[in-house]
N, C-alpha and C positions, 0 to 999 in steps of 0.2 A: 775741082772735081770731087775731093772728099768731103766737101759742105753740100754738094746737091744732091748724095746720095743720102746720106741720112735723109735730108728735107723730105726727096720723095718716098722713102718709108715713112717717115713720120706721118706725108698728107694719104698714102697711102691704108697706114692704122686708123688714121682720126674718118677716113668715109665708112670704114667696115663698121667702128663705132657708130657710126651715126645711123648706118643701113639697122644694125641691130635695134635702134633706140627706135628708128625708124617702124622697123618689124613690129616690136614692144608695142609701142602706143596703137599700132594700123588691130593689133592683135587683144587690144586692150578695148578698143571701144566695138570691134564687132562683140563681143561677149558683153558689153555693155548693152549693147542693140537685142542679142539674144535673151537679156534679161529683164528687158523690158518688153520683148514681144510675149514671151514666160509670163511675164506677171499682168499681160492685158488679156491671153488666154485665162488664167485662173480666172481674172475677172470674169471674163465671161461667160466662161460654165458655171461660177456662182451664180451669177444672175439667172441663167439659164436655170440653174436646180431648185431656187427660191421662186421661179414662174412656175415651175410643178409641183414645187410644195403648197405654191397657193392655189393653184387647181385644182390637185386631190383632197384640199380645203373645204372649198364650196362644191367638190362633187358630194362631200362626205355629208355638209349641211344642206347639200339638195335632197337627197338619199333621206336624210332623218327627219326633213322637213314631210316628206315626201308619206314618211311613212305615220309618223302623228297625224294624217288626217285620216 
């Protein structure tokens, strides 16, 4: 009887352990997921702000076209 109680404290520490590791990595790769939907947003609005930077482009060289004749 005094070898089975330590055992089941032991297997008792080593799941809490595991639960925490468990936690850790479940908690490690959402922030990974969040870091990459982060950086496909940035993406986006880049490309979004360089489609308006080249519009107000050729409104600019419509406009000056427009106005040399």
């Amino acid at each position: 009887m005094k070898r089975i109680i330590p055992l089941i404290a032991a297997a008792a520490l080593s799941a809490c352990g595991l639960d925490t590791a468990t936690s850790a990595a479940t908690a490690a790769a959402l922030k990974k997921q969040e870091l990459e939907q982060g950086k496909k947003t940035q993406d986006q609005a880049q490309q979004k702000i360089g489609q308006a930077m080249d519009q107000l482009q050729q409104s600019q060289q419509s406009r000056e076209n427009a106005a040399e004749k």
